[in-house]
C-alpha positions as CSV (number, residue, x, y, z in Angstrom):
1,X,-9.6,11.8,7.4
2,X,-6.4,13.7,6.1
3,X,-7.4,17.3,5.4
4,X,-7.8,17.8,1.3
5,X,-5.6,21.0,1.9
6,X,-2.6,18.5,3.7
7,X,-3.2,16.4,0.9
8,X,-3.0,19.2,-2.1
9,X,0.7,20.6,-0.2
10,X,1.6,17.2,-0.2
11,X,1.3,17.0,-4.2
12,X,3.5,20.3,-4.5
13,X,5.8,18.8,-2.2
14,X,6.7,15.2,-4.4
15,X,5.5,16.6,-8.1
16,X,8.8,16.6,-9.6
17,X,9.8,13.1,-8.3
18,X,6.8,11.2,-8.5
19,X,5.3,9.5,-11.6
20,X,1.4,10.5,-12.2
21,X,0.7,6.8,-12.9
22,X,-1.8,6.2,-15.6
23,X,-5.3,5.0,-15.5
24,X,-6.1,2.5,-17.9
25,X,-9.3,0.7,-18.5
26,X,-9.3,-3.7,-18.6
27,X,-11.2,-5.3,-20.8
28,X,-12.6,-8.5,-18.9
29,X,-15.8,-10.3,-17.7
30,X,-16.5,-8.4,-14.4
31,X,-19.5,-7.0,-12.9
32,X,-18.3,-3.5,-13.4
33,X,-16.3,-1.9,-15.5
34,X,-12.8,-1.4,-14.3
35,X,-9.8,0.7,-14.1
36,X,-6.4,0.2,-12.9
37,X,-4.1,2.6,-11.6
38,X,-1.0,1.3,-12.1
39,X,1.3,2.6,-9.1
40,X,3.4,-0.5,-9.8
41,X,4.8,2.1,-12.3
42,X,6.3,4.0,-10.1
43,X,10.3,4.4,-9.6
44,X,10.6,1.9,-7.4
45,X,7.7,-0.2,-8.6
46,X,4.7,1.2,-5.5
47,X,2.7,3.6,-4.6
48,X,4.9,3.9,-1.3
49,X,7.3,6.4,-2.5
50,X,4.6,9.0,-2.5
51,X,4.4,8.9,0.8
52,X,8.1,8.7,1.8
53,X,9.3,11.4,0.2
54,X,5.9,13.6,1.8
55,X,7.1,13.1,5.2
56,X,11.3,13.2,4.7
57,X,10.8,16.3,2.6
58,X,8.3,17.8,4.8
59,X,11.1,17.2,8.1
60,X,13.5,19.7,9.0
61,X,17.3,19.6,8.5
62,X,17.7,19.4,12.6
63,X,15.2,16.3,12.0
64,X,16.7,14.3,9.5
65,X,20.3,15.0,11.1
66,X,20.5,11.7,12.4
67,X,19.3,9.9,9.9
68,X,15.6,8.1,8.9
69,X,14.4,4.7,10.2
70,X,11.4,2.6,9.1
71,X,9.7,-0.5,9.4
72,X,8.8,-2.3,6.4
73,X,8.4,-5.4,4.7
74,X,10.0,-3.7,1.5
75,X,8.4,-1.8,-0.3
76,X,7.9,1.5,2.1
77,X,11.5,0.4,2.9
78,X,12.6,1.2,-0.8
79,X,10.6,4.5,-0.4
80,X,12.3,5.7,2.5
81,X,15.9,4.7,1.7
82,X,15.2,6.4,-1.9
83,X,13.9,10.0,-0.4
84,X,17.2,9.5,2.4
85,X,19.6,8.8,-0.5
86,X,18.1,12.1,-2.4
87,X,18.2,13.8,1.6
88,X,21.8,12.6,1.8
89,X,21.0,11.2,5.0
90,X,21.2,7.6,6.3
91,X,18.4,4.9,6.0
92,X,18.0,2.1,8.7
93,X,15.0,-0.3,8.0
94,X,13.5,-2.5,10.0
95,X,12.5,-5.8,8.1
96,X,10.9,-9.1,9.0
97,X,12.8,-12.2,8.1
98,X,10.7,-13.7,6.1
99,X,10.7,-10.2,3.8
100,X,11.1,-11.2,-0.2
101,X,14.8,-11.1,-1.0
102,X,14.0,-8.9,-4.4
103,X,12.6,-6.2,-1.9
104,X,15.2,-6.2,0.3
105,X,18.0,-6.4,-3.0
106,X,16.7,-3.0,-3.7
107,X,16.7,-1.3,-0.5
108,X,20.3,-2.3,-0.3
109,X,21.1,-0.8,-4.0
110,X,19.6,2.3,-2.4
111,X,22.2,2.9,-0.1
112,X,19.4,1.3,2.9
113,X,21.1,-0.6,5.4
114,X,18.2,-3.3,6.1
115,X,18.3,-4.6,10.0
116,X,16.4,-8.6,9.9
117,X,14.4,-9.1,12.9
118,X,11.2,-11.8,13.4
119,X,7.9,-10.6,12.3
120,X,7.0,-10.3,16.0
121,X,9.6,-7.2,17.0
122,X,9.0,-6.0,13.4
123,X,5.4,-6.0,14.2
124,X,6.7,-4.5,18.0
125,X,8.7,-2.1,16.4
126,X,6.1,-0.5,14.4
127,X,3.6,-0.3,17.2
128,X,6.4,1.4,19.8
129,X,7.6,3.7,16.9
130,X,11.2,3.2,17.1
131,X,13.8,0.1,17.4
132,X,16.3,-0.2,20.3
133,X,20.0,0.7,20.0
134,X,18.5,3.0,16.7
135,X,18.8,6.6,16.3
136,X,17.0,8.7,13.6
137,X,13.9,10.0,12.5
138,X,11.4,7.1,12.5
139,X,9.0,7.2,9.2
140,X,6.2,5.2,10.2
141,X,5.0,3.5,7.9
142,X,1.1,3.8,8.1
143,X,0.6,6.1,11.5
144,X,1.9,9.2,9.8
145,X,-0.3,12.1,8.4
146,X,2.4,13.4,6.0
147,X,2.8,9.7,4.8
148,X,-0.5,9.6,4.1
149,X,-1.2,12.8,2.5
150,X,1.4,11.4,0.3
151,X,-0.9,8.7,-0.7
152,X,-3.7,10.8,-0.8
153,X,-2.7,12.0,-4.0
154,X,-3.4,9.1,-6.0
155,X,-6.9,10.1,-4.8
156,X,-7.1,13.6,-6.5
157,X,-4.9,11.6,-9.7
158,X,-8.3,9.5,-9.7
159,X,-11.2,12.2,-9.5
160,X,-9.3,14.6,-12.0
161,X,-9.0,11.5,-14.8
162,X,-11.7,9.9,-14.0
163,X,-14.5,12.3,-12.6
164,X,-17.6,9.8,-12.3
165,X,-15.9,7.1,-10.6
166,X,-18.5,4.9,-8.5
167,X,-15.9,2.7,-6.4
168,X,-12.0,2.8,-6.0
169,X,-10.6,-0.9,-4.3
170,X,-7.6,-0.6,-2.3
171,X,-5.6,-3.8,-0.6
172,X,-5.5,-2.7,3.2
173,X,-2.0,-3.7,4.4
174,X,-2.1,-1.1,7.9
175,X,-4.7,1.2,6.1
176,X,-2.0,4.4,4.9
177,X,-2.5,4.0,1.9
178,X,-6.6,3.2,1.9
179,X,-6.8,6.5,4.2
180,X,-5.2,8.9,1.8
181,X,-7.2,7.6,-1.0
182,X,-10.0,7.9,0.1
183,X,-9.7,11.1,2.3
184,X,-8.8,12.9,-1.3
185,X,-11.8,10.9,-2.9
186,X,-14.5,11.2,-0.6
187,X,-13.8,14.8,-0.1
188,X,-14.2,15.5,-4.0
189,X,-17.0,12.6,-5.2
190,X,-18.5,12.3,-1.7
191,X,-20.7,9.4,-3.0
192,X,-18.3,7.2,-4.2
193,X,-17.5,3.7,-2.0
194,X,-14.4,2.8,-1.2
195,X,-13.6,-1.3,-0.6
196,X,-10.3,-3.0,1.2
197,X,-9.2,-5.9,-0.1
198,X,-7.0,-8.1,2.3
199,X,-5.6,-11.8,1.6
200,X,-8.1,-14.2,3.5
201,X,-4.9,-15.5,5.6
202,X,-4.4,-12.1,6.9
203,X,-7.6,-10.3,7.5
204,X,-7.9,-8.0,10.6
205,X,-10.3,-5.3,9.1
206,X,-12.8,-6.9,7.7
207,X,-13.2,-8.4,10.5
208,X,-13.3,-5.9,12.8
209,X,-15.7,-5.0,10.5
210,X,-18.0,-7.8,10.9
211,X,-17.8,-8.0,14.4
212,X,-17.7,-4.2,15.0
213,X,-14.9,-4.2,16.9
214,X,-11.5,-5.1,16.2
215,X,-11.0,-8.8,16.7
216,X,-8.5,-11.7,17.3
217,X,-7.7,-13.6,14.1
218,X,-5.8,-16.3,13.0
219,X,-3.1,-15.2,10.8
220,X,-1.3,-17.2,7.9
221,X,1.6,-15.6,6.1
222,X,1.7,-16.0,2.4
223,X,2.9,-14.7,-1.5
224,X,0.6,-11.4,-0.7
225,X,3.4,-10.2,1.9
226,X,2.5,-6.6,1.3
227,X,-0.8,-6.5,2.6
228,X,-3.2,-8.0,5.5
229,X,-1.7,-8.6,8.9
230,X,-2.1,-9.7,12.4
231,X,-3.8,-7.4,13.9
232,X,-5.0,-3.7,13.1
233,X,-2.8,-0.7,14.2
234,X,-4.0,1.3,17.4
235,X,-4.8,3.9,15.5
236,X,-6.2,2.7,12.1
237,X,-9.6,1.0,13.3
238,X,-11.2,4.3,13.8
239,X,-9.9,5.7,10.2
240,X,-11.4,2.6,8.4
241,X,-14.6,2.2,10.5
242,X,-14.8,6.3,9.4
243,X,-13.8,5.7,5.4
244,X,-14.4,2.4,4.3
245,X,-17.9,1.3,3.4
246,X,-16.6,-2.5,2.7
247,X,-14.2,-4.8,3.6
248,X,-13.4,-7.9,1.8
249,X,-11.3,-11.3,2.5
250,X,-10.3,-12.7,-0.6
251,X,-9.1,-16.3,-0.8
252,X,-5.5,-16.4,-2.0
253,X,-6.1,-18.5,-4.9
254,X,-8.4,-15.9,-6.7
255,X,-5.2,-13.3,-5.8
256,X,-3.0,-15.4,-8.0
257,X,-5.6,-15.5,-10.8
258,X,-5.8,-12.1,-10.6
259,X,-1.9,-12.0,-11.4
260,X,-2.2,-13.7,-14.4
261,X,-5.1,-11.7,-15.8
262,X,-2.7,-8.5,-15.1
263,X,-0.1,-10.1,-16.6
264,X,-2.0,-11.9,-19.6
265,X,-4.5,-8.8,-20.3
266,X,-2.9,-5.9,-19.3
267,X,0.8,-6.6,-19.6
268,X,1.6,-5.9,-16.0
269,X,3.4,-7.1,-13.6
270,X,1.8,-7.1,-9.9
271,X,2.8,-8.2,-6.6
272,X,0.1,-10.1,-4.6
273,X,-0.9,-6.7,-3.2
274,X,-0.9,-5.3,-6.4
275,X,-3.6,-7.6,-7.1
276,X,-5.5,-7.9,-4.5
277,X,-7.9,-4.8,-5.3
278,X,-8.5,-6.6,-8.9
279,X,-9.3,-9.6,-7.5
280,X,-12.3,-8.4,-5.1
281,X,-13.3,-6.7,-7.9
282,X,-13.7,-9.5,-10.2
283,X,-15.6,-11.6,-7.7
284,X,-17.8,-8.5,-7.2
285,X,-17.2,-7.2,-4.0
286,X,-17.2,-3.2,-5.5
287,X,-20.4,-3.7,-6.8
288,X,-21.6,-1.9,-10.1
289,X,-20.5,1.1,-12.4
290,X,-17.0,2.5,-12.8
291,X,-14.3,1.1,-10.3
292,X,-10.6,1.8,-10.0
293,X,-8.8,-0.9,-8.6
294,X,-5.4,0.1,-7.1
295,X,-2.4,-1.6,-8.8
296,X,-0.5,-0.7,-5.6
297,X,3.1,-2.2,-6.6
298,X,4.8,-4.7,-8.8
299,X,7.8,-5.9,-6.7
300,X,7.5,-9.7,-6.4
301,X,10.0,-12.3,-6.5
302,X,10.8,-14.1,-9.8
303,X,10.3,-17.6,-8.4
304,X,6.8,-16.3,-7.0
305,X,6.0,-14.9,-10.4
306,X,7.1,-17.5,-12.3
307,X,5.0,-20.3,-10.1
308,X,1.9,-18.1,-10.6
309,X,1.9,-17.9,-13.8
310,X,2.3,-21.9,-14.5
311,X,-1.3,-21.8,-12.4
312,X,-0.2,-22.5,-9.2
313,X,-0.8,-20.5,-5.8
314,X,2.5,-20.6,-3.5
């Protein structure tokens, strides 16, 4: 669990270039009555600038002399390259090839310089914490507590506007942003549950969770590229086993359903991660009462989008 205090510096540390995303209720058939909190709102369209700009601003100058590295899919990658830019430092980011082209578009208008590798040494790369041949202050992506601090103040967003919350849903992609959250949450509404929501392709917590151990799986890639994975990070199993009450597996076709009740009813734009946390919810895997499903970004490519919302699932 982050410490609420690291979470609350955190907050003073990225106020002034963060958006305080709002939380807006959707009217639909559920089981619950839910909320979105629309990080796809953010400047770069997710959450993950929150916690980029935690951990560059908390470094030193001697630190970020040489520069930041990350490993990312794309959209911690547009976080990083965005608080280097504002740093005036370097960005090097570490991508998979099979990253969506719109994400890796923007890191490159951000003045990232993206390296391609195969999902395997990008995989390698975050475990090891560093890339051969590249210098620089690694960001991890998940594995950092200033990174998730960052994160963790969606959490305290969620308790201030919306005091009796029962349940907040989070996708789990390595578990950064599920462990802010709910650090900040269960620390302030001790009884509220917390649910990850990962593509059924790509399901290594819950899982774990059903086995009680972390466990081989057989992984699919897919449109949700921002969330699920291979395998759990060596240090995340203990921090979900510790925070989250349930993990969920949700098939890929009620992801893309979810994408078009965002974009039909609400009027917004999610990736598949974005709606993964919607989707368990509407199934009802976060139970009863007032839940807050995490809108975590809205960076998808067009010809995904556009597929989806003809009714198909890529």
């Amino acid at each position: 669990m982050i410490p609420l205090d690291e979470i609350r510096r955190a907050r003073e540390r990225i106020a002034d270039a963060v958006t305080r995303t709002p939380l807006m209720r959707l009217e639909v058939d559920a089981p619950c009555e839910i909320w979105l909190k629309l990080e796809s709102l953010q400047p770069i369209g997710s959450f993950k600038l929150r916690g980029a700009l935690s951990a560059v601003r908390a470094a030193s100058p001697a630190e970020l002399a040489g520069g930041v590295v990350t490993a990312s899919a794309g959209n911690m990658a547009q976080g990083v390259a965005w608080a280097a830019r504002e740093a005036g430092v370097h960005a090097r980011i570490v991508a998979p090839d099979s990253a969506p082209r719109a994400k890796l578009d923007a890191v490159e208008r951000l003045g990232g310089e993206v390296i391609s590798v195969s999902h395997e040494t990008w995989w390698q790369t975050m475990v090891d914490r560093r890339y051969e041949g590249v210098d620089g202050l690694f960001v991890h992506p998940v594995e950092d507590d200033a990174v998730m601090a960052g994160n963790g103040t969606i959490g305290l967003e969620l308790v201030e506007d919306l005091p009796d919350l029962d349940a907040v849903v989070t996708p789990w992609g390595g578990g950064g942003l599920t462990t802010g959250i709910a650090s900040a949450v269960k620390a302030l509404r001790p009884a509220a549950r917390v649910i990850t929501a990962e593509p059924a392709t790509a399901a290594p917590l819950a899982a774990a969770l059903a086995a009680g151990a972390p466990t081989e799986i057989e992984y699919q890639p897919s449109f949700v590229d921002g969330a699920g994975g291979r395998a759990l990070l060596p240090t995340m199993w203990d921090r979900g086993r510790e925070l989250v009450d349930t993990a969920v597996a949700v098939p890929l076709d009620e992801v893309a359903a979810a994408m078009r009740v965002l974009a039909t009813r609400a009027r917004v734009v999610a990736e598949g991660a974005g709606a993964l946390a919607l989707a368990a919810a509407l199934r009802g895997d976060a139970g009863e009462g007032r839940v807050v499903c995490i809108v975590s970004g809205g960076n998808v490519d067009a010809a995904v989008l556009s597929r989806i919302l003809a009714g198909e699932t890529p």
